[in-house]
Short mmCIF file of the C-alpha atoms (twelve columns), coordinates in Angstrom:
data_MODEL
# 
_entry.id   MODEL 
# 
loop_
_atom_site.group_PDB 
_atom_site.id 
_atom_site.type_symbol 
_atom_site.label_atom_id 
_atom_site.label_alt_id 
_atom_site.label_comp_id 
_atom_site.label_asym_id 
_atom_site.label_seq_id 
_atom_site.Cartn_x 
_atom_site.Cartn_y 
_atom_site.Cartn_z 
_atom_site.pdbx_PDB_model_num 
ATOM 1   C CA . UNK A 1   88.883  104.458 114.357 1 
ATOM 2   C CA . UNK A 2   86.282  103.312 111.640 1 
ATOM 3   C CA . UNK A 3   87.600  102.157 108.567 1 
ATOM 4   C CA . UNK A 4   85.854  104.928 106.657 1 
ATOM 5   C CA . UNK A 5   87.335  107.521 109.340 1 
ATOM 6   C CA . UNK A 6   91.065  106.155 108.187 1 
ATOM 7   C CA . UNK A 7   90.273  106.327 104.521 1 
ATOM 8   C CA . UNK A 8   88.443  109.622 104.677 1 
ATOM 9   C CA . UNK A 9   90.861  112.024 104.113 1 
ATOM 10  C CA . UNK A 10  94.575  109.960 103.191 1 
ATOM 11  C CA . UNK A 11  97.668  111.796 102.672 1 
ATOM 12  C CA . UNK A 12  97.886  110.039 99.057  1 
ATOM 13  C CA . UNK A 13  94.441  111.777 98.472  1 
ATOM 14  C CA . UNK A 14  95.716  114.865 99.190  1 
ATOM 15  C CA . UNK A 15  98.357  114.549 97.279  1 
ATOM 16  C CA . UNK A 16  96.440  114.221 94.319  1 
ATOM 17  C CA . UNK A 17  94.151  116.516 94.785  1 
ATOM 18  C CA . UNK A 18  97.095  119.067 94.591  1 
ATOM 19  C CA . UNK A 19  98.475  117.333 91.312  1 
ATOM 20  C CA . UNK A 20  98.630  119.909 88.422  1 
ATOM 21  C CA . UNK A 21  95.927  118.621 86.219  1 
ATOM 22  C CA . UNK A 22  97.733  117.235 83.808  1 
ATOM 23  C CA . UNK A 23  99.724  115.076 86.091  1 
ATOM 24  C CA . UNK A 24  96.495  113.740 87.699  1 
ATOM 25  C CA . UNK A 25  94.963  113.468 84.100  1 
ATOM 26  C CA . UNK A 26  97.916  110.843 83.727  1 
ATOM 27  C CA . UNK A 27  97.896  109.111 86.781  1 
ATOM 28  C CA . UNK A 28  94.006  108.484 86.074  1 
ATOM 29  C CA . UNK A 29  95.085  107.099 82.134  1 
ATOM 30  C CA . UNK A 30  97.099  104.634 84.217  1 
ATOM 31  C CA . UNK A 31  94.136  103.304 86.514  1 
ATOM 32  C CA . UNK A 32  91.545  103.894 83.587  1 
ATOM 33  C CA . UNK A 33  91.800  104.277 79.959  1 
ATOM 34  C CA . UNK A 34  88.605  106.062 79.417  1 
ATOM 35  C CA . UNK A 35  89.824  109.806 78.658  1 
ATOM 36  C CA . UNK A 36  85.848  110.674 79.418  1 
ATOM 37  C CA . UNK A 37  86.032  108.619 82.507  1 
ATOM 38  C CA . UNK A 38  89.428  110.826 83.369  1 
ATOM 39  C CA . UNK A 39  87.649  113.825 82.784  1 
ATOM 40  C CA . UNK A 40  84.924  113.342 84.964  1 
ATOM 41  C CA . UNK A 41  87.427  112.364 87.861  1 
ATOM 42  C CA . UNK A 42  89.475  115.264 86.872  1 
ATOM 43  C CA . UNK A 43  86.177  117.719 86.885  1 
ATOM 44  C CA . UNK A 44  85.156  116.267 90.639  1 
ATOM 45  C CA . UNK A 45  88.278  117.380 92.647  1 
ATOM 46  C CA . UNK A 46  88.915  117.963 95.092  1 
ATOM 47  C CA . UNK A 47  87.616  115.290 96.942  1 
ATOM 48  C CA . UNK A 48  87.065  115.468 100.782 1 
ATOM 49  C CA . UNK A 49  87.093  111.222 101.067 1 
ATOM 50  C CA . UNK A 50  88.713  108.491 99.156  1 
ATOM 51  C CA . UNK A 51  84.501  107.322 98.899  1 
ATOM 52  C CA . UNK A 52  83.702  110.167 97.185  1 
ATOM 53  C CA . UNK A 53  86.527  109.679 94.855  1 
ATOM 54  C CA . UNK A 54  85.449  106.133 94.910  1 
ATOM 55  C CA . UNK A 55  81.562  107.578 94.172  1 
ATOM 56  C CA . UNK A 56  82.602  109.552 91.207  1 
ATOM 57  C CA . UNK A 57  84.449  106.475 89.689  1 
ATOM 58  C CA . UNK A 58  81.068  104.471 90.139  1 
ATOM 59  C CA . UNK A 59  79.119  107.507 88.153  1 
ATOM 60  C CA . UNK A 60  81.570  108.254 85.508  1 
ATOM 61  C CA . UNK A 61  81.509  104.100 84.534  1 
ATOM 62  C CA . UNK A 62  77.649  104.109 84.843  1 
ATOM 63  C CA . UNK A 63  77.640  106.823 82.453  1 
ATOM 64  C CA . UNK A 64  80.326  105.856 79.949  1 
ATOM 65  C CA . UNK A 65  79.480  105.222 76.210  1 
ATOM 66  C CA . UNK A 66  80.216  102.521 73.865  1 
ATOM 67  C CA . UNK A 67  82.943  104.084 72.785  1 
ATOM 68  C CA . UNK A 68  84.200  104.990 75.948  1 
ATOM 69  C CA . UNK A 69  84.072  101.826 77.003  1 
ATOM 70  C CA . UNK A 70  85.764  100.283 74.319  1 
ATOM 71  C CA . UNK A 71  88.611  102.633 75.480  1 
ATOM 72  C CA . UNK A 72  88.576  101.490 78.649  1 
ATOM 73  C CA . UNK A 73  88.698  98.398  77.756  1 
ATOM 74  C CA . UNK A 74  91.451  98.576  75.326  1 
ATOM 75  C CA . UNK A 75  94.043  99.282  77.943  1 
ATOM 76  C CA . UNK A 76  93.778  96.133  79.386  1 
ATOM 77  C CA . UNK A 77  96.142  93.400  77.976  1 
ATOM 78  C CA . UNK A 78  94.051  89.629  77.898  1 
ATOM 79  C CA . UNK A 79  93.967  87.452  80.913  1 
ATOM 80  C CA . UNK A 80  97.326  85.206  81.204  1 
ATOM 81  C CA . UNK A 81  99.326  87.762  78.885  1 
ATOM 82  C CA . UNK A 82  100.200 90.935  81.302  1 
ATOM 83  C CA . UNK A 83  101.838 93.816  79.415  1 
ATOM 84  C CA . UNK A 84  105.639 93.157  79.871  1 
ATOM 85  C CA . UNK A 85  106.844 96.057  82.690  1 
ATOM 86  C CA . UNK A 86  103.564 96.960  84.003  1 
ATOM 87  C CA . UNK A 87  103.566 95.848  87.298  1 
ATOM 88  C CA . UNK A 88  100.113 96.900  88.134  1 
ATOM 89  C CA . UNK A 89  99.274  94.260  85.145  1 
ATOM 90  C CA . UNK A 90  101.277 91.614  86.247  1 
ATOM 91  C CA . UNK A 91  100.138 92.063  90.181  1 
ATOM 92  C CA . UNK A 92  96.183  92.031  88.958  1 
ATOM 93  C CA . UNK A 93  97.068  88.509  87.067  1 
ATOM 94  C CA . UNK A 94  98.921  87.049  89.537  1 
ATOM 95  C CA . UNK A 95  96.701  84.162  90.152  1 
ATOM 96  C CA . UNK A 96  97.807  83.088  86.583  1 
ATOM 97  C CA . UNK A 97  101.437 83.099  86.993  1 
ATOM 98  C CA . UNK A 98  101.729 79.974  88.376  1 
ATOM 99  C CA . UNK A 99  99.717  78.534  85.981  1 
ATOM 100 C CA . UNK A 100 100.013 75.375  84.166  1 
ATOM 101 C CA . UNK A 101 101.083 75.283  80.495  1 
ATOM 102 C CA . UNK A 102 97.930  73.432  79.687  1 
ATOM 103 C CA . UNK A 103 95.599  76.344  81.542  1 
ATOM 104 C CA . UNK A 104 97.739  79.056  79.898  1 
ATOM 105 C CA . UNK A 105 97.219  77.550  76.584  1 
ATOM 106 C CA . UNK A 106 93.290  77.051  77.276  1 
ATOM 107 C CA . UNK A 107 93.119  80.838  78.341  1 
ATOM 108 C CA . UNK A 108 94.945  81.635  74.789  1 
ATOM 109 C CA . UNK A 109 92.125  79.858  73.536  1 
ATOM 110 C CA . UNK A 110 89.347  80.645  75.504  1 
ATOM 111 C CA . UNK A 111 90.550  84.318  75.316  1 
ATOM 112 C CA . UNK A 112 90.951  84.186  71.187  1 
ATOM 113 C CA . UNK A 113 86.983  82.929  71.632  1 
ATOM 114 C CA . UNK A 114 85.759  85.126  73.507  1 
ATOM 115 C CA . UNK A 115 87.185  88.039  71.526  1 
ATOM 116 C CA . UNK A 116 86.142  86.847  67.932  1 
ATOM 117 C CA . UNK A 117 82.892  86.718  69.730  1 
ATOM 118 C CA . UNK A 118 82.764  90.095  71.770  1 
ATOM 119 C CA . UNK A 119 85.469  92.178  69.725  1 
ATOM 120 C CA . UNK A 120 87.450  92.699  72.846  1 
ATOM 121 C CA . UNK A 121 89.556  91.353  75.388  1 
ATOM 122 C CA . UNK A 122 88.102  89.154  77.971  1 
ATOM 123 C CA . UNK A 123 87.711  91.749  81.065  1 
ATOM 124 C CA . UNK A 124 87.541  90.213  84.550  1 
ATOM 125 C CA . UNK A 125 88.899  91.956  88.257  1 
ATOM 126 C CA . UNK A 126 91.535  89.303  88.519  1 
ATOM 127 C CA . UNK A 127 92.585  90.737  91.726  1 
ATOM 128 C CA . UNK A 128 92.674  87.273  94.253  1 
ATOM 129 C CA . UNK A 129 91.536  85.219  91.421  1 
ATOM 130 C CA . UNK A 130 93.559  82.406  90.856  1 
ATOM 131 C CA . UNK A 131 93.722  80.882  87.149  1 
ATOM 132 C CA . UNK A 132 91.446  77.978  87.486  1 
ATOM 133 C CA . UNK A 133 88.515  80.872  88.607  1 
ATOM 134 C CA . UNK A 134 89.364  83.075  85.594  1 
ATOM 135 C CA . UNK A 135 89.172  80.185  82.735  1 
ATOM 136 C CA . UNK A 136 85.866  79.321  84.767  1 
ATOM 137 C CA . UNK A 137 84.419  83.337  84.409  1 
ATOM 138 C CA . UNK A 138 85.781  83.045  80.413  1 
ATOM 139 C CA . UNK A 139 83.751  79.771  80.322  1 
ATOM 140 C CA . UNK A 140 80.352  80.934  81.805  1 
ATOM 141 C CA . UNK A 141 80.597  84.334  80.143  1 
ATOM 142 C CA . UNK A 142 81.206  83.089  76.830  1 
ATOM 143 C CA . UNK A 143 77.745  82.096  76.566  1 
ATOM 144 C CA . UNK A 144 76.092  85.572  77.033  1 
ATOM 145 C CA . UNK A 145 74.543  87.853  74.461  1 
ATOM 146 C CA . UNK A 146 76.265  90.796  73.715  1 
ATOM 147 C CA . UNK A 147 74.198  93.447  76.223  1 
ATOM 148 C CA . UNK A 148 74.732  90.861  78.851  1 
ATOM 149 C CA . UNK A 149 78.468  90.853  78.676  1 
ATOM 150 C CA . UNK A 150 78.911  94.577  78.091  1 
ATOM 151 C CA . UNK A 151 77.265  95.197  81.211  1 
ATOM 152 C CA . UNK A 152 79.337  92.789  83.236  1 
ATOM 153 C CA . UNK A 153 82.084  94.552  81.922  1 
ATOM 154 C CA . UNK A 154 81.079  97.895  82.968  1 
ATOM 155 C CA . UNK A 155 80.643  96.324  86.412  1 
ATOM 156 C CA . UNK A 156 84.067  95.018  86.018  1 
ATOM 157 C CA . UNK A 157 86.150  97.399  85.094  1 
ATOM 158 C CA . UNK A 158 84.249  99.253  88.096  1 
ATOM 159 C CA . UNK A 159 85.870  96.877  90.393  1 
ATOM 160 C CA . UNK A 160 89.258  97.367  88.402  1 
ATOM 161 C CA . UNK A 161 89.410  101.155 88.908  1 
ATOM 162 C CA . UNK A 162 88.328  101.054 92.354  1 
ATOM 163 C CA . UNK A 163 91.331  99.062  93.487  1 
ATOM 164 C CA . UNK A 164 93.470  101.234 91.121  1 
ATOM 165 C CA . UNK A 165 92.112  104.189 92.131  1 
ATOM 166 C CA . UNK A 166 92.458  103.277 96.167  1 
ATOM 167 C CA . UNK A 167 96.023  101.900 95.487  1 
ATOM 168 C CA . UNK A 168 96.794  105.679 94.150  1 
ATOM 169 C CA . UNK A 169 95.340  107.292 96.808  1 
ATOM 170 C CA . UNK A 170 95.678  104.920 99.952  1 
ATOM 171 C CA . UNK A 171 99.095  103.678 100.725 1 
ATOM 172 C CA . UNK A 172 97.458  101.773 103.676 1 
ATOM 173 C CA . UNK A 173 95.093  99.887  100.991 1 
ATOM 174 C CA . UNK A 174 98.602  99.266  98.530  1 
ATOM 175 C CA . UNK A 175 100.436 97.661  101.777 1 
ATOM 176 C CA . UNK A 176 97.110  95.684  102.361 1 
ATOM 177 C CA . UNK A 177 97.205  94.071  98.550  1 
# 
């Protein structure tokens, strides 16, 4: 069986493809946010593969505004500081909770930076970074002009919802994690 047979059609797609809308429209807040980037998920079901789900995640972020992706980006809490309870937060920043004191306090400052800078959080796919690799992105990105680092956002948080999105779909893919 190919990998894109098994993930074609997942009984945790299914499932939300049935999910009264409003339901779904809050399950897709949690992975995302962007109430525009909901509501083009939303519009799209149902979906006959987790790719095409995966698809119209890719085309809603290509397409989302500065505004909209301000929203996006203001439901994610900065890198090193996971929003207390939210295990989805704390599992994406796990490479940071063995950290040091000394790299925890140079994210706090390399964070503050970067958002007195940017006017937002620092936005990275933590997923299998460690801490050291994070305060490295922070440094490197610091540096860019404003377009630059709005894109690599975008492309970011496209990663983000991706893994979200196939973690609320795809038991196989949460066991995997």
């Amino acid at each position: 069986m190919t990998s894109r047979t098994s993930r074609s059609s997942t009984p945790g797609l299914a499932r939300f493809n049935a999910l009264e809308k409003h339901v779904a429209a809050a399950a897709l807040h949690e992975a995302c946010t962007s109430a525009a980037w909901g509501r083009r998920l939303l519009a799209g079901r149902p979906y006959a593969a987790v790719e095409d789900l995966l698809a119209a995640s890719d085309a809603a972020m290509a397409e989302l505004s500065e505004e909209d992706l301000a929203q996006a980006m203001a439901g994610h809490p900065p890198i090193g500081r996971p929003k207390p309870g939210d295990p989805t937060s704390a599992r994406e920043q796990r490479g940071m909770a063995g950290a040091s004191d000394e790299l925890k306090a140079e994210m706090l400052e390399l964070n503050l930076a970067y958002q007195e800078k940017f006017g937002h959080v620092f936005l990275i796919c933590a997923t299998g970074r460690t801490g050291e690799q994070m305060r490295d992105a922070v440094r490197d990105r610091i540096g860019n002009a404003p377009e630059r680092e709005r894109e690599i956002v975008r492309t970011e948080l496209g990663k983000i919802n991706r893994i979200r999105l196939a973690r609320l779909v795809d038991v196989e893919e949460e066991a995997r994690s």
